[in-house]
N, C-alpha and C positions, 0 to 999 in steps of 0.2 A: 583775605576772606573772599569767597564766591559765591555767590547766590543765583539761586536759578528757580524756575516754577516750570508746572508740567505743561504741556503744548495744550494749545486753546480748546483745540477739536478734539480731545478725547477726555474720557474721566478723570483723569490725572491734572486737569485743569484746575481742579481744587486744592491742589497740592504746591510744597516749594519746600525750597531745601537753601542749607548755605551753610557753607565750611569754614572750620577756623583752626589755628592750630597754637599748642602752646610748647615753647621751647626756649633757648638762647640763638640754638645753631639747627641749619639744618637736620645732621646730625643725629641730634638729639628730640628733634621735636617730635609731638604726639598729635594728628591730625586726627578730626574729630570733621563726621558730617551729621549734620541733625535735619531728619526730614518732618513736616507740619502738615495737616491738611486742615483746612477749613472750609466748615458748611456753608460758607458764602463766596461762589467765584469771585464776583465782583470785589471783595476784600481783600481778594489776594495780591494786587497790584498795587493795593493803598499799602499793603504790611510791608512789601519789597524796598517802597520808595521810603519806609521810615527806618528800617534797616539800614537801607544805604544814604539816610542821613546820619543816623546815630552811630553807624562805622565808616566813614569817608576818615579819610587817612589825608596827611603832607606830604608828598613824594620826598625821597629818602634826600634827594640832589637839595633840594630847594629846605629841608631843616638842615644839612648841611653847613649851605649858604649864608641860611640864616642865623645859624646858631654861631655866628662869628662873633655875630654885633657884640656889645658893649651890653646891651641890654639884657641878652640871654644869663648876663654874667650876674645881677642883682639877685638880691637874698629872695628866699622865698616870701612869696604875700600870705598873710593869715586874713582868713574873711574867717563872720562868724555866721553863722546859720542857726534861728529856732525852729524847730520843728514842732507841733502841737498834733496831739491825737485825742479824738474822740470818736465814739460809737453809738449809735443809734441800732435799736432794736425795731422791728416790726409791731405793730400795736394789733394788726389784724383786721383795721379797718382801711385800709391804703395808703397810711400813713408811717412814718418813723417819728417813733418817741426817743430821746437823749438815753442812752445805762447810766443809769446813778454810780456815783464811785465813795468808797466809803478809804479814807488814808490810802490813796493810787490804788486801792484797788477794785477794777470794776466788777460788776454784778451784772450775768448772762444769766439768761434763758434758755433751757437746752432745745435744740430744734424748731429754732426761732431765728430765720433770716434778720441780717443786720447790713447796716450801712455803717462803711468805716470812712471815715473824714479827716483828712491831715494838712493841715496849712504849715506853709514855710515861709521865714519872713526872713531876708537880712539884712543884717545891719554892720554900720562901718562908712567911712567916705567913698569907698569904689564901692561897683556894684556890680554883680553879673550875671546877666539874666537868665532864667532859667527857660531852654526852650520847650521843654515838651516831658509829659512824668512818663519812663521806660518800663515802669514795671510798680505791679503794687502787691506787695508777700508778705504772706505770714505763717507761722511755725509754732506748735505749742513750745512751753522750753524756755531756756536760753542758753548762752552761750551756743547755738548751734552755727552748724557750718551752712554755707552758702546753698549746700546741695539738699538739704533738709526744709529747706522753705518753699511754701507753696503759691504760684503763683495767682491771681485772684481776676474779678472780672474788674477793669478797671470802666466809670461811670462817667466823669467829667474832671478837666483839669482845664484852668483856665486861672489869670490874674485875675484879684481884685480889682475894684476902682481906682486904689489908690495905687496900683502898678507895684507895690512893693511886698504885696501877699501873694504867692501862689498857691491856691487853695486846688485839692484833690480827692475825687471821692472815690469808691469801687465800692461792688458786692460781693459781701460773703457769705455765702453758706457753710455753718459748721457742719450740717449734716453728713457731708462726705467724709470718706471713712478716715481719711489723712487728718482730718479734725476730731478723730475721735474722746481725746483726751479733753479738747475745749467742749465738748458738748455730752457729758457726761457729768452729773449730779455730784458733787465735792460733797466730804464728809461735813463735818461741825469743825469748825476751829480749821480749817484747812483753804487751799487755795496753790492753784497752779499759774508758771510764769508762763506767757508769751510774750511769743518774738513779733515787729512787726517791721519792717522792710519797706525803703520807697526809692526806688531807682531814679535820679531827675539826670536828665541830658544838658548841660550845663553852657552855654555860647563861649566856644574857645578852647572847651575839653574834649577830647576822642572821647574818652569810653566815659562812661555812665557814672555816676557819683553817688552810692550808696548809704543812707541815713540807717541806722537799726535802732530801733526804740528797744527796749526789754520792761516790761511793765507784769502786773499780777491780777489774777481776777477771780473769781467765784461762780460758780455754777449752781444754778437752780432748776426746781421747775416749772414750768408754764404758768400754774395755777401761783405762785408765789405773786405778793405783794409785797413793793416795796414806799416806803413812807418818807426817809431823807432820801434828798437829791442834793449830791454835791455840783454846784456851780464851777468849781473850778476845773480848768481844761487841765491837760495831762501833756507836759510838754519837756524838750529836753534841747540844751543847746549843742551843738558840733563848732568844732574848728577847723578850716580844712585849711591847709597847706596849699599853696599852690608855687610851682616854679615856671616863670616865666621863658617862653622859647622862640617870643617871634613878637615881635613890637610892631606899632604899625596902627594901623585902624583898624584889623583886624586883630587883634594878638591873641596868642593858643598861649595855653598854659599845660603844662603836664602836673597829676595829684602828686603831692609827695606824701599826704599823710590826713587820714580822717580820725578825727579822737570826739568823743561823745566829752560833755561835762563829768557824766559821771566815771568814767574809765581814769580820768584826766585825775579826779579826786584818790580813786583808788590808786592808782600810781603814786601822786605823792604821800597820801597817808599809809601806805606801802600796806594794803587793805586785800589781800588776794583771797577769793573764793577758794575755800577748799574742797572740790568738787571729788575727787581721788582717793582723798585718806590721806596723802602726804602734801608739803607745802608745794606750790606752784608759782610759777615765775609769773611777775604782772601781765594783765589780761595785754593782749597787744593790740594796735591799734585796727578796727572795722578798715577790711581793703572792700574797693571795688569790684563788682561781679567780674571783670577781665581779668585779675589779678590772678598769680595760683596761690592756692591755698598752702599752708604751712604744711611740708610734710611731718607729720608728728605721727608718733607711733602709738603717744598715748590717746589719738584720736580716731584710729583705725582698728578696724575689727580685726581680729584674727582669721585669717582664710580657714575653712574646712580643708580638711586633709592634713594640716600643718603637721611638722614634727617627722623625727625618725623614731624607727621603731628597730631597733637591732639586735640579729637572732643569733648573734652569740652567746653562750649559756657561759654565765660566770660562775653558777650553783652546779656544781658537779654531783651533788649528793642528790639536788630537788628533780635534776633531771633522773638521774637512774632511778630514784623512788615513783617516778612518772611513769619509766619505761614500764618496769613493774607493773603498775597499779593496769596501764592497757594493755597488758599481756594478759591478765587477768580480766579483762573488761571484753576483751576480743573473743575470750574463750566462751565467755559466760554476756550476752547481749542483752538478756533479758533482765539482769541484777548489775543494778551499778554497783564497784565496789564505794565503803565505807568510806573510806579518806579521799574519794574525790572533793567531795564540799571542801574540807577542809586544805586542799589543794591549790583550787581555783580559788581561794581568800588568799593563799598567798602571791603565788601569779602563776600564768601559764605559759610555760617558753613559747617564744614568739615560735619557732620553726614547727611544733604541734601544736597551733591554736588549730589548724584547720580541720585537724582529725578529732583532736578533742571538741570542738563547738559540733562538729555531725552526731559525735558519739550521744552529747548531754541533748540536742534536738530530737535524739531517735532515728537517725535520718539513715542509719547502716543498712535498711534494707525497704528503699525509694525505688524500687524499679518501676510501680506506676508512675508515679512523678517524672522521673525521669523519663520516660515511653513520653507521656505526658508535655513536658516542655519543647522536645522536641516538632511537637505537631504544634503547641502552643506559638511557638514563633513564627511558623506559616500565615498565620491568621494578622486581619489588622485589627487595628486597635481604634476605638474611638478616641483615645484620648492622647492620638501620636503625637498632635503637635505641642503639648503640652510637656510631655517625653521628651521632645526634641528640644526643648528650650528649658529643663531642669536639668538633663543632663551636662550642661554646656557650665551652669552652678553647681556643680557637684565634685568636692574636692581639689578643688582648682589647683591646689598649691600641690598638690601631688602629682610625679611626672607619670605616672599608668594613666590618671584621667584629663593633663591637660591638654592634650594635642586632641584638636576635632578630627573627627575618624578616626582615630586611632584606635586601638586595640581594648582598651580601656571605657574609653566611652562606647564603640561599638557590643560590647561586654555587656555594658548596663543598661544601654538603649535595648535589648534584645530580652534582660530579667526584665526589667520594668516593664515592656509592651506584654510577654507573656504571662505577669502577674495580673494587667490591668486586665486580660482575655482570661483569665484563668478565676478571678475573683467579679464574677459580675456585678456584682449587689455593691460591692467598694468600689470596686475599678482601681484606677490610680488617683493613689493622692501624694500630695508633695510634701515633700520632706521623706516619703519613700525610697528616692534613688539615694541617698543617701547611708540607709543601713544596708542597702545591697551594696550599694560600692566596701563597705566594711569589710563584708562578707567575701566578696570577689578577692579584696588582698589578700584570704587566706587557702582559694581554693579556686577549684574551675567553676563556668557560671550555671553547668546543669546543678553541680552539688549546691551551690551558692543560692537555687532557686529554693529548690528543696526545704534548706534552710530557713529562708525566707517564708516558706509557708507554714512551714511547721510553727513558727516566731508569731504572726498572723494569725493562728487557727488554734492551736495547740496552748500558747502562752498568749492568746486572747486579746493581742495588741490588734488590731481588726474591731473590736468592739468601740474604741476610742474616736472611731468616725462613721461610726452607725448613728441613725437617726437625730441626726442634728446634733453631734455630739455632746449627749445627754451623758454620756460613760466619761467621757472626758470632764465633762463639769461638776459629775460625782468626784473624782478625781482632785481636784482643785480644793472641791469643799471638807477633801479628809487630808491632804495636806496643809492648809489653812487651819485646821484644830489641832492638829499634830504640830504647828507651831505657835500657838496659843498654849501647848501642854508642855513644850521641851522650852520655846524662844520664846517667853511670854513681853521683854521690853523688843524685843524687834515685831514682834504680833502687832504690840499696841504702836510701834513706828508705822509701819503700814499702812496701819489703819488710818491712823492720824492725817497722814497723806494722803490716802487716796488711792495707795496703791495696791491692785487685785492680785492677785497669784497668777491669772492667766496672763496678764500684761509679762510676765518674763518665766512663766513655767511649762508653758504650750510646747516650746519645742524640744522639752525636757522628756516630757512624756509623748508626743509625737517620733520625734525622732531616736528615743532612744541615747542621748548624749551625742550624738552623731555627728547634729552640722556644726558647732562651731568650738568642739574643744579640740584638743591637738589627739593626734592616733592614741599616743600611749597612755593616756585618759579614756581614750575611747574603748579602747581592746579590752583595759582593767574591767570597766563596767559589763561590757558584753558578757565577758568573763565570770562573772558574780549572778549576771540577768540571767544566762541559757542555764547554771546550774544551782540559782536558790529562787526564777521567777519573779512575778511582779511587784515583791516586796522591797526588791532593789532600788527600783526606781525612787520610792520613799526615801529608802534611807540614805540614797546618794544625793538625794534634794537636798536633808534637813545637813548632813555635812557639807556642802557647800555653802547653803545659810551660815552654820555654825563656826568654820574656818573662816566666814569673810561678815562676821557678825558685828566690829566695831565699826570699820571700813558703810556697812550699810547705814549705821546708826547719824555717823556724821553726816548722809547726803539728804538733800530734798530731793523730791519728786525724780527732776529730771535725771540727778547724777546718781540713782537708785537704777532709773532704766538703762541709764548710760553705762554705769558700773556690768548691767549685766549683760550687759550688749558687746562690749570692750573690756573692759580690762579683769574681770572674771574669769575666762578663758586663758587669759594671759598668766594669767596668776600659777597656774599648772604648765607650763611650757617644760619644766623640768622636770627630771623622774623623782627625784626627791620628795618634792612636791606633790608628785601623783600620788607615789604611795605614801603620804602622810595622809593626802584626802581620801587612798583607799581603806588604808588602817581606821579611820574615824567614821569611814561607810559601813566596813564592818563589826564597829561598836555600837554603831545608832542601835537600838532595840525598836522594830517596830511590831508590832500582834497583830495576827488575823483577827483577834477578837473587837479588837480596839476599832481596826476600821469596818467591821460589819456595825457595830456601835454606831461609827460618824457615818454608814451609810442608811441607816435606821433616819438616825434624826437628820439625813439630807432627805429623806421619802416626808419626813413628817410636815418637813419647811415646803416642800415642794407641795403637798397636800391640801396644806395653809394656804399656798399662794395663790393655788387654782380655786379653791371655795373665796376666799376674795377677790377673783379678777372676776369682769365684767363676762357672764357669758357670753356673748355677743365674739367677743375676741376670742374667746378660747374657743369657740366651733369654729370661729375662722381659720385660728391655727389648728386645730383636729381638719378640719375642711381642706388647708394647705397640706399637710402630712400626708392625706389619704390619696390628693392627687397626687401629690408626687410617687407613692407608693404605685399609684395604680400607673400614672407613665409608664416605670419602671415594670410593672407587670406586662405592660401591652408589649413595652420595649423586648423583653427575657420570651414574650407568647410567640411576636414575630420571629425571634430568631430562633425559638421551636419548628414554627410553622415553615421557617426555608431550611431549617436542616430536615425538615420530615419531608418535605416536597424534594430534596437532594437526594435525599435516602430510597423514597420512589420511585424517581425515576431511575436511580443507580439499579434498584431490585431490575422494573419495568426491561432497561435494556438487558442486564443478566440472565432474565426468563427468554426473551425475545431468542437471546442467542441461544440458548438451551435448548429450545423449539427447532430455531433453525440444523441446529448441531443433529436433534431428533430426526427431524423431515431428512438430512441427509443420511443418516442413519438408515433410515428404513429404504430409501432410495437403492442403498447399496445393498441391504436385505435383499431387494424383489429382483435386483439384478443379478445377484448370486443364488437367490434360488431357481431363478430361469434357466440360467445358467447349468447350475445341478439337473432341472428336467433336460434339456436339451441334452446332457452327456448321458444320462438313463436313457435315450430316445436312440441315441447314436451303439450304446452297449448295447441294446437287446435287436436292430437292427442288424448290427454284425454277429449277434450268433444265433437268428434266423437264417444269416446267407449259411454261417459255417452248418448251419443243422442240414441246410437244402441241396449243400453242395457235397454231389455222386460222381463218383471216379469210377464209370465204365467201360473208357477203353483198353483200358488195363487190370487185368485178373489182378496181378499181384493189388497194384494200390487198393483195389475196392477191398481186399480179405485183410487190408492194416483199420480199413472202419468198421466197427459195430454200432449203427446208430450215431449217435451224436458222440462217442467214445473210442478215443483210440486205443486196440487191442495190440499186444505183443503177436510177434508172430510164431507158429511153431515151428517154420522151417530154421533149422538151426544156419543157414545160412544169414549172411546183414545184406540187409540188401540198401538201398541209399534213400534217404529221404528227399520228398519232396519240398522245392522253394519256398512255393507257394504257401502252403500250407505253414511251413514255419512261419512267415510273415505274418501269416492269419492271427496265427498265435503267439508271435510277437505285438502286434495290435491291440487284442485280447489284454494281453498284461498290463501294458501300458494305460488304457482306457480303462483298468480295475483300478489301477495308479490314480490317476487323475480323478475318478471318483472318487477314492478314499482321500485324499486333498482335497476336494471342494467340498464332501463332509467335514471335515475340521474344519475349514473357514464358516461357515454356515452354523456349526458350533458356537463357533469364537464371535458372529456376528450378532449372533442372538445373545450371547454373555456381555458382549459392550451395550445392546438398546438394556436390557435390565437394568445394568449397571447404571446408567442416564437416565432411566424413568424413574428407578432409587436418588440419586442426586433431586430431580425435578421436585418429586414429592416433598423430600427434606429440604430443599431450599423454600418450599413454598409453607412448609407446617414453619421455619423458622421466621419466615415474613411475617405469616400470622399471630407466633407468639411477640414478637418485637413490638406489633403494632398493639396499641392501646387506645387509637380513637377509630370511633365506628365509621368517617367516613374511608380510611385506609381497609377495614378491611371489606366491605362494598366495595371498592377498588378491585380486593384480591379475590373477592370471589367472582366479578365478572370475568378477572384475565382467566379461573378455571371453568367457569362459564363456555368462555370463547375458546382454550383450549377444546373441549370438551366435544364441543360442536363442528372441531377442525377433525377430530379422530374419527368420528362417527360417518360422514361421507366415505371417508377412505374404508372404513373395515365393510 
C-alpha cells in the first residue's frame, strides 16, 4: 500500500490518496487507487497516520524468521465476541430517545436522525484488545456484499470503566437517498432487514476484523406514537478464529475465520435461506473488508451488451417472405404492408434489423435530420461530462463499445451530445446511451440518430422525463393494476412487502429493456416496440412477472430486488429462453381502453391528493415547477438572443461587403465612362484635323477630295495613293473599334451594379422577413438609413 496527500500550498491540500492491490502474484493482481478529500486540512494528517496504523504490515524477511518457531505451529485460538446494537432516535428537543423493539424488530421514524450504539464485550481467559473502531456501516437488506454498505459518521469509541466493553457510537441519517428503503413508510404486517457493520482494528491483527449484525425493523411516521418499549438490547455473538504467527510480547495473529452465532446455528441445522428459487449452499462465513469477495455468478449482474447475436438465417422460407414483403414496402412507403406485425412477432433476421427498424420509424426519408445531425455535432453540449462518463457504462461487455475511444464509444458519445443539443427541453438523460448503442449495432450513427428521435418524438418515449416524471408514474400506476387484474397473488406479495413497481420497473420503461438484458432479448423487444408501439412495454413487463412468478413468490423484500437486479436477466441468456418470454409477450393482451381506464382513475387519485395536501406545500411545489420552468425559459431566450446577435452581425458584415462590392462597382463605372468621353474627345478631334486638312500643292491630290469625302476619280488612269492619308484612316477605324468596345463594357458595367443593387435589396427585404423582434428591425432600417444617406452625396 501507498499513501500520499496533496502538497501543503495548494488546494489539493485537502486531499490524499492511497493504493492497494488485490492478487496472489504480481501477475495477476488488480491495483486499485482511491482518492479522498476532506473539508478539514487539518484532518487530513490525523486520517494518514490512522491508515498507516491500521495497515502497517511485518516485513516479509522477519515473518519468515519468525514463522519457524514452534509457536507459529499451534492450532488456531477461538475467542468469542458479543456484540450489542441499539438505536436511538431524535426526540426533536436535543436529545435521543431509545427505538422501541417489538420481537428484534425495531421501529423507525421516517426522516428522523438517529444514533446508533454498539458495545463489544469479550469473553474467554485471553483477551485482545481492541485498539481503535475502523469504520461504522450500514445497508438495508441482508445478506449483502461488502460493496453495498454505507459508510456512516462515526461519533465516539472508547472502553468502558471496566476495560472489558468497547462501546461505539456514529450518526445516521436515513435521509440520504442510499437509505431510501430504511426511511420509507412499511406497509401493515410488513418489515424490511438491515445490515449493520463495525470494522474494529484488533492489537496483533493487520487488517480490520468485521462484526455484521443482520436484524429487522419497521418504518413509521413522525407523527406515530408508540406505547411498549422493549428493554431488551439486540445482540449477537462471533467466534473468530485466529492463527497465531509470531509469539513474543508482542504476538500477531492472522483471522482464519468470522462466524456469527447465528450462521453457526444455520450451518448445523443445515437451515439455508432460499433467496433464488432453488437450494443454496450454507451461508459462508462474514470475511474481512481486505478479503476478496467470492466470485459468484449468482451475485453478479449481468453486464449490458451481453450475449451474441448471429446473422446467420436458419429460416430460409421467413427470410425470402421478408425479402418480399420490403420489395413491396420500398415500392409503396407510404402503406406498410399487412404481415409485417405479424412478422416482427415472429423475429427479424438479425442482418435486416437495420433496414427494417428505419422502415417501421419512418425514417426512409430523414434528409432534414440528417442535414440536421450533422451541424448538431458541432455544437456543445451542456451536459458533456455527463456523456462522457455514461458512455464509458454503456455495453461494456460488448467489444464495438469497450475500448475508450474507440469507434464505438466515439459513435455514441457524438448521438448522445447531438440528441442532448437537439432536444432542449429533455437534454440528456441517462439510460439514453444505451438504446442508441442498440441502434448503432444495426446501422450508421446519422441513421441511428434519426431513429432515435423518431423513438423520442414519434413513439412518445421523451414524455417519460417531462415534468418530473408525472408520465412515468402514470405508467407504474397502470402496470401495478394490470397486475392486480392478470397476477393478483403476486400483486398482494408486493404489497405485502413493500415493494413499489418503480423500485425495479424504472429502467424497464426508461431504457426500453436496454441496460441490463442480453442483445437477443433486447433486439426481440425493439422488434415488437418500433412495430406495435408503447403497448409492448406492458406486455413484456407482465411476461417477465409471469415467467418468473413462483421464483418472486418465495423471496422477501430483499431477494425480490435482488432477483431483478441479477438473476432475471440471467434467466434469458439463451434464445430458447428469449423466444419463450417473447411468445408469452405476444399473448399478454393488454387494451388501449383498459389503460385510458387506470389513467382516469390515476387523475382521480392525484385530484384527491392535492384537495388533501396542505396548500401551503402544493404552491410551494407549483412555486418550484414554475421556476424551474421559467430557468429553462431564460436559459432557451439567451441562447435565442446569441443566435439572433450571431445571425446580425453575420447579415451586418454581408451587407457591409455588399456596399463595399457596390462602392467598387461604381468606382469602375465613372472610370469607364471617362474613359468612353475621353475616346469621343480624341474621335471627333481626328476628324476635325481630317475635315481641315487641304492638299494644294498638288492638282491631282486636291481633285481625289470633295469636302470631307473621298471622290473617285475620272481620269481612267490610277494614280497612287497617298501614306498619309491612309494612316488617317487607318486611325479612324481603329478609334471606331475601340469605341464600339468601351460601349459594350459600359453596357456590361451598368448590367452588373443592377444586378448587385437586386441582390442588396433581396437580401435586405429577406433580413426583414426573418426578423420578428422590433429591435432587429430598428437595426435594419438604420443600416438603409445610413445606406441611404451614403448615395445621396455622391449622385
Amino acid at each position: 500500500m501507498f499513501c500520499a496527500r496533496g502538497p501543503s500550498d495548494t488546494p489539493e491540500r485537502q486531499c490524499f490518496a492511497f493504493t492497494c492491490s488485490h492478487g496472489d502474484s504480481p501477475e495477476n493482481s488488480i491495483f486499485q487507487c482511491h482518492v479522498f478529500r476532506c473539508d478539514i486540512p487539518e484532518a487530513v494528517p490525523k486520517i494518514l497516520y490512522c491508515f498507516g496504523n491500521t495497515f502497517r504490515r511485518v516485513p516479509k524477511h522477519r515473518q519468515l524468521s519468525e514463522g519457524n518457531n514452534s509457536a507459529a505451529q499451534k492450532a488456531p485460538l477461538d475467542f468469542l465476541f458479543t456484540v450489542t446494537l441499539d438505536f436511538r432516535e431524535d426526540d426533536g428537543k436535543g436529545n435521543y430517545s431509545a427505538c422501541p423493539k417489538d420481537k428484534d424488530v425495531f421501529k423507525f421514524k421516517v426522516n428522523t436522525e438517529k444514533l446508533l450504539q454498539i458495545s463489544v464485550q469479550q469473553s474467554g481467559p485471553q483477551e485482545i484488545r481492541i485498539e481503535r473502531c475502523f469504520g461504522l456501516l450500514i445497508s438495508p437488506g441482508r445478506n449483502v456484499q461488502h460493496s453495498d454498505m454505507q459508510l456512516i459518521e462515526l461519533m465516539s469509541m472508547a472502553y468502558a470503566p471496566d476495560t472489558r466493553q468497547y462501546n461505539i457510537s456514529g450518526h445516521w441519517d436515513p435521509s440520504e437517498k442510499c437509505f431510501a428503503i430504511l426511511n420509507t413508510e412499511t406497509e401493515k404486517d410488513t418489515r424490511v432487514f438491515l445490515t449493520v457493520a463495525v470494522d474494529l482494528v484488533l492489537v496483533g491483527i493487520q487488517e480490520p476484523v468485521r462484526f455484521t449484525l443482520e436484524t429487522k425493523a419497521k418504518i413509521y411516521a413522525v407523527s406515530e406514537r408508540f406505547w411498549y418499549l422493549s428493554r431488551k438490547a439486540f445482540s449477537e455473538q462471533f467466534n473468530v478464529c485466529l492463527k497465531q504467527v509470531k509469539v513474543g510480547p508482542e504476538p500477531t495473529f492472522e483471522v482464519v475465520k468470522v462466524e456469527s452465532q447465528t450462521e453457526k446455528e444455520r450451518r448445523t441445522h443445515n437451515l439455508n435461506l432460499n433467496l433464488s428459487g432453488t437450494n443454496r449452499a450454507p451461508v459462508e462465513p462474514v470475511m474481512t473488508p481486505q478479503e476478496e469477495a467470492e466470485d459468484s455468478e449468482g451475485d453478479e449482474p449481468l453486464l449490458s451488451g451481453s450475449g451474441v447475436v448471429s446473422k446467420e438465417v436458419t429460416d430460409e422460407e421467413l427470410l425470402a417472405t421478408w425479402a418480399e414483403v420490403l420489395t413491396r414496402w420500398h415500392a409503396n412507403l407510404a402503406t406498410r404492408p399487412k404481415q409485417v406485425t405479424q412478422l416482427c412477432r415472429k423475429t427479424v433476421p438479425e442482418a435486416l434489423r437495420g433496414e427494417v427498424w428505419q422502415l417501421l420509424a419512418g425514417c426512409t426519408d430523414s434528409q432534414n435530420l440528417l442535414e440536421a445531425y450533422r451541424v448538431l455535432i458541432t455544437k456543445d453540449s451542456p451536459s458533456d461530462a455527463v456523456i462522457q462518463r455514461d458512455i464509458n457504462r454503456t455495453f461494456p461487455a460488448h467489444d464495438f463499445f469497450k475500448d475508450a475511444g474507440g469507434q464505438g464509444q466515439d459513435s455514441l458519445y457524438r448521438i448522445s451530445k447531438a440528441y442532448s443539443v437537439y432536444d432542449e427541453e429533455i437534454g440528456y438523460v441517462q439510460g439514453l446511451s444505451f438504446l442508441a448503442a442498440a441502434l448503432l449495432l444495426h446501422m450508421p450513427e446519422e441513421q441511428a440518430f434519426c431513429v432515435l428521435v423518431k423513438i423520442m418524438y414519434d413513439y412518445q418515449l421523451r414524455k417519460l422525463f417531462k415534468h418530473g416524471f408525472l408520465e412515468l408514474h402514470l405508467k407504474f400506476y397502470q402496470l401495478e393494476r394490470l397486475m392486480q387484474d392478470q397476477l393478483p397473488d403476486l400483486y398482494d406479495h408486493f404489497v405485502e412487502m413493500g415493494l413499489e413497481i418503480h423500485m425495479f420497473a424504472s429502467q424497464w420503461f426508461l431504457t426500453l429493456f436496454t441496460a441490463k438484458f442480453p442483445l437477443h432479448v433486447v433486439f426481440g423487444i425493439l422488434d415488437l416496440f418500433l412495430s406495435e408501439g408503447n403497448l409492448t412495454i406492458f406486455c413484456v413487463a407482465l411476461a417477465l412477472l409471469k415467467s418468473s412468478r413462483k421464483e418472486l413468490l418465495s423471496h422477501e423484500f430483499e431477494g425480490v430486488l435482488k432477483y431483478f437486479r441479477v438473476h432475471l436477466p440471467k434467466k434469458y441468456r439463451s434464445e430458447s429462453s428469449a423466444r419463450e418470454l417473447m411468445a408469452c409477450a405476444v399473448g399478454t393482451k393488454v387494451s388501449s381502453r383498459k389503460l385510458k381506464k387506470y389513467e382516469k382513475e390515476y387523475q382521480t387519485i392525484q385530484e384527491q391528493n392535492l384537495q388533501q395536501e396542505d396548500p401551503l406545500e402544493r404552491y410551494e411545489r407549483e412555486n418550484k415547477r414554475l421556476l424551474e420552468d421559467n430557468l429553462r425559459l431564460e436559459r432557451e431566450n439567451d441562447d435565442l438572443g446569441h443566435e439572433l446577435v450571431d445571425t446580425k452581425l453575420t447579415l451586418n458584415s454581408r451587407v457591409d461587403a455588399l456596399q463595399d462590392h457596390n462602392e467598387e462597382l461604381e468606382r469602375e463605372l465613372k472610370g469607364t465612362t471617362k474613359l468612353l468621353r475621353d475616346t469621343e474627345d480624341e474621335k471627333k478631334r481626328l476628324e476635325a484635323e481630317s475635315k481641315s486638312a487641304k492638299v494644294k500643292a498638288c492638282p491631282d491630290c486636291a481633285s481625289v477630295f470633295d469636302g470631307d469625302k473621298l471622290r473617285l476619280s475620272n481620269n481612267p488612269k490610277e494614280k497612287p495613293e497617298d501614306p498619309d492619308i491612309s494612316e488617317l484612316q487607318k486611325q479612324i477605324r481603329e478609334l471606331e473599334l475601340e469605341l464600339a468596345q468601351t460601349k459594350l463594357a459600359l453596357v456590361e458595367s451598368e448590367c452588373k451594379t443592377q444586378d448587385l443593387t437586386h441582390q442588396l435589396s433581396a437580401a435586405v427585404a429577406e433580413i426583414s422577413t426573418a426578423s420578428r423582434s422590433t429591435w432587429l428591425t430598428k437595426t435594419l432600417s438604420s443600416i438603409r438609413e445610413a445606406a441611404t444617406n451614403k448615395k445621396e452625396p455622391k449622385e
